[in-house]
C-alpha positions as a printed Julia matrix, in Angstrom:
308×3 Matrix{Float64}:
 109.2    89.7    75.72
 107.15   90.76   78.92
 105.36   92.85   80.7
 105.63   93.6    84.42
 102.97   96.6    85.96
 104.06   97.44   89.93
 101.26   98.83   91.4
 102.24  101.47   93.59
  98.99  102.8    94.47
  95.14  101.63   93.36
  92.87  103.87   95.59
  90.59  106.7    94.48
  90.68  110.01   96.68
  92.56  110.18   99.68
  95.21  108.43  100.66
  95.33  106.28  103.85
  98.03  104.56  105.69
  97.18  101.52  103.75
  95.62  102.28  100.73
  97.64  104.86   98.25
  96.04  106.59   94.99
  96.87  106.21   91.72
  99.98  105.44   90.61
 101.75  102.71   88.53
 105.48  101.43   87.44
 105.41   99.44   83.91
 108.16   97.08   82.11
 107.38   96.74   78.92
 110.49   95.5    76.14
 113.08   96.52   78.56
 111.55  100.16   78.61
 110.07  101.8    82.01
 107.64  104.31   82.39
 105.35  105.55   85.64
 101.67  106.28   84.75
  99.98  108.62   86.86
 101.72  110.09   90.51
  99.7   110.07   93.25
 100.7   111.44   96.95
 103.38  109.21   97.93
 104.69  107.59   95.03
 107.69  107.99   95.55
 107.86  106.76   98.53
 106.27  103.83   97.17
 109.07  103.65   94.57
 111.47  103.46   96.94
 109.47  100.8    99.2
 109.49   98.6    95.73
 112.75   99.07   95.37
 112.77  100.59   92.16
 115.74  102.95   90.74
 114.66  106.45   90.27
 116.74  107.05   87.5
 115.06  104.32   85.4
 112.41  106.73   84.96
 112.26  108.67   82.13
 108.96  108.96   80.89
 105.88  109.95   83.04
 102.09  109.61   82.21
  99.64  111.82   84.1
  95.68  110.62   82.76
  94.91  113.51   84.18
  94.79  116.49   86.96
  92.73  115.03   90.06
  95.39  115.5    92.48
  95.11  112.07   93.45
  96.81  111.28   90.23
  99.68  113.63   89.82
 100.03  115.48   93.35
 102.66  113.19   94.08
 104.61  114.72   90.87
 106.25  118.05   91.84
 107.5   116.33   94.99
 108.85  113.35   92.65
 110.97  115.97   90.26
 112.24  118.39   93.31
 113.46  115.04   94.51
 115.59  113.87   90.88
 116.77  117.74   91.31
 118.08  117.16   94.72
 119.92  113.49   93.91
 121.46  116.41   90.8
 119.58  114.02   88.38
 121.65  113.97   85.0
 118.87  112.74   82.71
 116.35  113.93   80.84
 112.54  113.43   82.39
 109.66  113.49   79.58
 106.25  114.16   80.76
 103.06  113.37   79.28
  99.97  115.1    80.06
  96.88  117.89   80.05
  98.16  121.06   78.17
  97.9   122.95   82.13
 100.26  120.61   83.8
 103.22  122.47   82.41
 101.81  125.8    84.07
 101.06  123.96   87.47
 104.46  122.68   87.6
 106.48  125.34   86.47
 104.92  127.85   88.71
 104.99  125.36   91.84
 109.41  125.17   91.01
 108.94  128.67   90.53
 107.15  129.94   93.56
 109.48  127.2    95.72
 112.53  128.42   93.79
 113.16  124.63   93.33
 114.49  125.04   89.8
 116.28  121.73   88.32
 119.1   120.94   86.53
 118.63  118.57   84.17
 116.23  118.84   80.73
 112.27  118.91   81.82
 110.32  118.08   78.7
 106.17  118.71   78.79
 104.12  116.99   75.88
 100.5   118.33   76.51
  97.64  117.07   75.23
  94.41  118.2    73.91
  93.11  116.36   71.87
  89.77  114.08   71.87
  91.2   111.61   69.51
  93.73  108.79   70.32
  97.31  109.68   69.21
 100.52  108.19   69.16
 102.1   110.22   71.43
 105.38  108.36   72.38
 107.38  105.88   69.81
 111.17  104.18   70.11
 112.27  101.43   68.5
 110.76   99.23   71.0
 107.18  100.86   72.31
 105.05  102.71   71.08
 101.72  104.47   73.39
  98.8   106.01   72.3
  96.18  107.97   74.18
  92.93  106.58   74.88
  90.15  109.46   75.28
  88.21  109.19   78.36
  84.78  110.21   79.7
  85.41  112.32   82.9
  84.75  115.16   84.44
  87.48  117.23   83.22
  89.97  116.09   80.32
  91.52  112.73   81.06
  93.13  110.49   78.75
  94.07  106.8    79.6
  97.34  105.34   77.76
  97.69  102.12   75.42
 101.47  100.48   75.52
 102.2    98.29   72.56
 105.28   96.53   71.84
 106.59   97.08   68.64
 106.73   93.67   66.34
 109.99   92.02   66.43
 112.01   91.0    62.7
 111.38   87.46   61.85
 113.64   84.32   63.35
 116.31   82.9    61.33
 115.86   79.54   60.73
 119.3    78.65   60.84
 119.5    74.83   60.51
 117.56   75.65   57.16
 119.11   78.35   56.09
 122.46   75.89   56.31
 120.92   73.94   52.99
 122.03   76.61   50.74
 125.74   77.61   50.77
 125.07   81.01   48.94
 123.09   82.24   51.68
 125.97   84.96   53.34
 126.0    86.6    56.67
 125.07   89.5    55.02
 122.06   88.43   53.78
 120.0    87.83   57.42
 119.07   91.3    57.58
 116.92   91.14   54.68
 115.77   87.82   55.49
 114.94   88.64   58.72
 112.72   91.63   57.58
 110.67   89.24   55.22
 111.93   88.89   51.78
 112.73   86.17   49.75
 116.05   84.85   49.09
 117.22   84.83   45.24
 119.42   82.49   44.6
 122.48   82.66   42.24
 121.02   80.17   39.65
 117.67   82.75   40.02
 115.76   80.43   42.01
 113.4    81.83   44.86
 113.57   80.45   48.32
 110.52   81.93   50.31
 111.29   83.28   53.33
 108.73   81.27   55.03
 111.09   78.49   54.67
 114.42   80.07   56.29
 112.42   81.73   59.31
 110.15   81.23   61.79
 107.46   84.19   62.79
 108.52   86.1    66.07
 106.22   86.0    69.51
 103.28   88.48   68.68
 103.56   91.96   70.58
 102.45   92.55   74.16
 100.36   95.61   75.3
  98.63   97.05   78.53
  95.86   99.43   78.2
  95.64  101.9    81.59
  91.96  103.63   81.62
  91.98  105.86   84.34
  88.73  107.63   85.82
  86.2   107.32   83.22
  82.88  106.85   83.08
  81.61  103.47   81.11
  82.66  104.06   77.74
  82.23  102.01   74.62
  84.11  104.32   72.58
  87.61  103.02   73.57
  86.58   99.47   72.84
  88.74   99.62   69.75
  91.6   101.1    70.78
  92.26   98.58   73.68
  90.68   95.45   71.94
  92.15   92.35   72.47
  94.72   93.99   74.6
  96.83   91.06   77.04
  96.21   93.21   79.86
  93.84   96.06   80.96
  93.55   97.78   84.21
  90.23   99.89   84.21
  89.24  102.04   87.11
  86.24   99.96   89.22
  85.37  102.93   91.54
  81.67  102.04   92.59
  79.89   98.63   92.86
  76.24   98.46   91.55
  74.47   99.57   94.38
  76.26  103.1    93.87
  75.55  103.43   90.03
  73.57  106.43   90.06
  76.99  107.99   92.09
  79.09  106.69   89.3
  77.35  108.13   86.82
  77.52  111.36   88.59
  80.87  111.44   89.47
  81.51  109.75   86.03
  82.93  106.98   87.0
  82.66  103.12   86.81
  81.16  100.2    88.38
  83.08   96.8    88.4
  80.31   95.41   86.21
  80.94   98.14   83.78
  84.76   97.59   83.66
  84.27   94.04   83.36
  81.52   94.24   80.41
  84.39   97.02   78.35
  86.39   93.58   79.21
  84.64   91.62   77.95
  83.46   93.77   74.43
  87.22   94.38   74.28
  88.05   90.42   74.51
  91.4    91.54   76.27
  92.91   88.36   77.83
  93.43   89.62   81.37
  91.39   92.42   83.61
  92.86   94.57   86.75
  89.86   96.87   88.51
  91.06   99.24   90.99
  90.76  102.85   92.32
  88.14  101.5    94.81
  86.24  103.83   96.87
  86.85  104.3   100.44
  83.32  103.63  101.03
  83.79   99.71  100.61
  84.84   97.79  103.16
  85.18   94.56  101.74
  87.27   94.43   98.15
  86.3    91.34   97.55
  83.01   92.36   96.59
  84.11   94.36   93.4
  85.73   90.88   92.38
  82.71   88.66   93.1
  80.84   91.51   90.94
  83.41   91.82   88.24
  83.96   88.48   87.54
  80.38   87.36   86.98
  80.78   89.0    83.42
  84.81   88.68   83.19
  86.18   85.6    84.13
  89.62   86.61   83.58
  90.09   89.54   86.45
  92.19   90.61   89.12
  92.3    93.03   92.04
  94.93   95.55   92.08
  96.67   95.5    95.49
  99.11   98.16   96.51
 102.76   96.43   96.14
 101.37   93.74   93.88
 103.27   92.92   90.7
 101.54   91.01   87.86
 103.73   89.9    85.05
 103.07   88.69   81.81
 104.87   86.25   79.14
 104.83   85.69   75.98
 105.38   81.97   75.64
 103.99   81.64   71.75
């Protein structure tokens, strides 16, 4: 069980021969989905060498064109390589409209199955579940509707304890399934084995919390809480708060303080301002309240774990 979050692109605005906007490739429980799709992604996809046709779910936070004009270029390009497989897109209820008339108006029409799930709503929803993930919207504080996205592995069955399980000879094949969900084992003379004793509890769940552009926000502290890895947008430094709170946006004091009131394990800042110079500074000024944080980097890959 693992995680692994590609960062295609971590800047805010416009892009620049060396800094890219928003966009972001995750592995999470053999699943793969791109949040947000800034100018250039897939170009960026293709740098990373990653296969187009593992993507088949895509998260836009919201419609900044930093964060999904890359998007309409992305799909005419599956329609062109006569894409077989479905694409699923999560996003604000107008992205439909902006996309359907932009195939329209370019007669670009595709092949295969384009499905839109819009959202609306202020509330965080489960929005996409398998038998693997599951995601959930977290409600942001913008300046139009943006949501950012929680991805949660789903809780594997228990692990047979097989060199126990040999102690008792009317234990059958066919009885791991059951065991392996949690129950107890009957025996034929009615005596209970408990199932603590014939398994062994699986590695707890993974999950990555994405907030996109949002001002500081203390409502989403319990939706990402104690998440193993957050990436929150660290737009401004201090000495541009007033500008953050205009633009509604965050400093990387605020992002590391939601951090920190969150007690996730691990922090990534990014969509840095083109103003700054110097990155480094939004890591000195991060991690004086969050020890645990990391710059994201354009091409960087951070990867998590679970060794429990």
């Amino acid at each position: 069980m693992s995680i692994q979050l590609t960062i295609l692109g971590c800047h805010s605005a416009t892009p620049r021969s060396d800094a890219h906007p928003t966009s972001q490739y995750l592995e999470i429980n053999n699943r793969h989905f791109l949040i947000d799709c800034g100018e250039g992604t897939q170009m960026q996809l293709r740098k990373n060498k990653i296969k187009f046709s593992r993507i088949k779910h895509v998260f836009i936070s919201h419609l900044h064109g930093d964060h999904f004009f890359g998007l309409i270029g992305l799909i005419s390009t599956f329609g062109l390589l006569n894409r077989p497989h479905e694409l699923h897109i999560y996003g604000p209820k107008d992205l439909k409209v902006i996309i359907e008339t932009q195939l329209r108006l370019t007669k670009s029409w595709v092949d295969f199955p384009l499905h839109f799930h819009l959202l609306s709503s202020d509330k965080s929803e489960l929005i996409f579940e398998d038998k693997q993930v599951s995601v959930y919207t977290i409600p942001l504080n913008h300046r139009i509707y943006t949501n950012g996205f929680l991805f949660k592995e789903k809780r594997k069955d228990r692990k047979l304890a097989l060199d126990k399980i040999k102690s008792y000879p009317d234990i059958y094949i066919c009885d791991y399934h059951k065991i392996k969900k949690g129950f107890d084992f009957v025996r034929e003379n009615g005596e209970i084995i408990s199932n603590d004793l014939l398994t062994e509890s699986p590695h707890e769940p993974l999950s990555y919390a994405f907030c996109s552009d949002t001002s500081y926000h203390e409502s989403i502290i319990p939706i990402i809480k104690e998440v193993d890895l957050l990436y929150h947008e660290a737009t401004f430094l201090e000495d541009n708060k007033e500008l953050a709170e205009k633009t509604k946006h965050s400093t990387a004091k605020e992002a590391a303080t939601i951090a920190k009131k969150a007690m996730v394990k691990r922090l990534i800042i990014g969509h840095f301002s083109n103003r700054y110079k110097d990155e480094q500074r939004f890591l000195k000024e991060a991690s004086e309240v969050f020890a645990e944080v990391k710059l994201a980097e354009t091409d960087k890959v951070f990867t998590i774990i679970n060794k429990d």
